[in-house]
Steps between C-alpha positions, in 0.01 A plus 500: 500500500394485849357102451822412358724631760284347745530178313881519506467545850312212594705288281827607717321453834451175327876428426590599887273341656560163319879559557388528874245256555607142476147364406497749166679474181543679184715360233549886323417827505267473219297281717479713694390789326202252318419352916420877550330579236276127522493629897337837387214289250389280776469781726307641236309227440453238773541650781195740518279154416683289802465840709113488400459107572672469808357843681356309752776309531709855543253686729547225736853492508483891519738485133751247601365273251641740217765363575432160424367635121840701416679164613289356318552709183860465551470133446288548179788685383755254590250231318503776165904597470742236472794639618315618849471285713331483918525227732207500647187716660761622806734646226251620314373676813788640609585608126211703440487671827865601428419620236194722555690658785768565255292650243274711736848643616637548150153628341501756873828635360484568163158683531 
């Protein structure tokens, strides 16, 4: 139950922030919900091996360039779901930051 309300919550974080950043689009709440849910998988999935291959990369930059992989993850999302679509690495930057902030304030609240 937990997952899927936390799915449902991503996938409105979604909706806003697409209705509030100009480089992000999302032609329907559906798409939403699936962005979310592909979001979740590749954090799953490819993020701990991009995390592992670029540690050096990351201990350098003291974890700035996480960053760089949830942008990029954003824009393998945009790439997988039609109806989502990112302009670029900037929006995809300033997407996912948005929305981690969002969710660590959402997840801080309804623990």
């Amino acid at each position: 139950m937990k997952l899927i309300l936390k799915i449902l919550v991503t996938a409105i974080l979604v909706v806003i922030l697409a209705e509030i950043l100009p480089g992000v689009t999302t032609s329907s709440y559906v798409t939403a919900i699936i962005v979310a849910v592909i979001l979740g998988l590749l954090n799953l999935i490819v993020r701990p091996i991009l995390v592992l291959l670029t540690l050096p990369v990351t201990i350098v930059t003291l974890g700035l360039f996480l960053l760089v992989i949830n942008a990029f993850i954003i824009l393998v999302a945009d790439g997988l779901i039609g109806g989502f679509e990112v302009d670029g690495f900037w929006w995809a930057l300033i997407f996912s930051v948005c929305l981690s902030i969002l969710q660590s304030i959402l997840d801080s609240i309804t623990d």
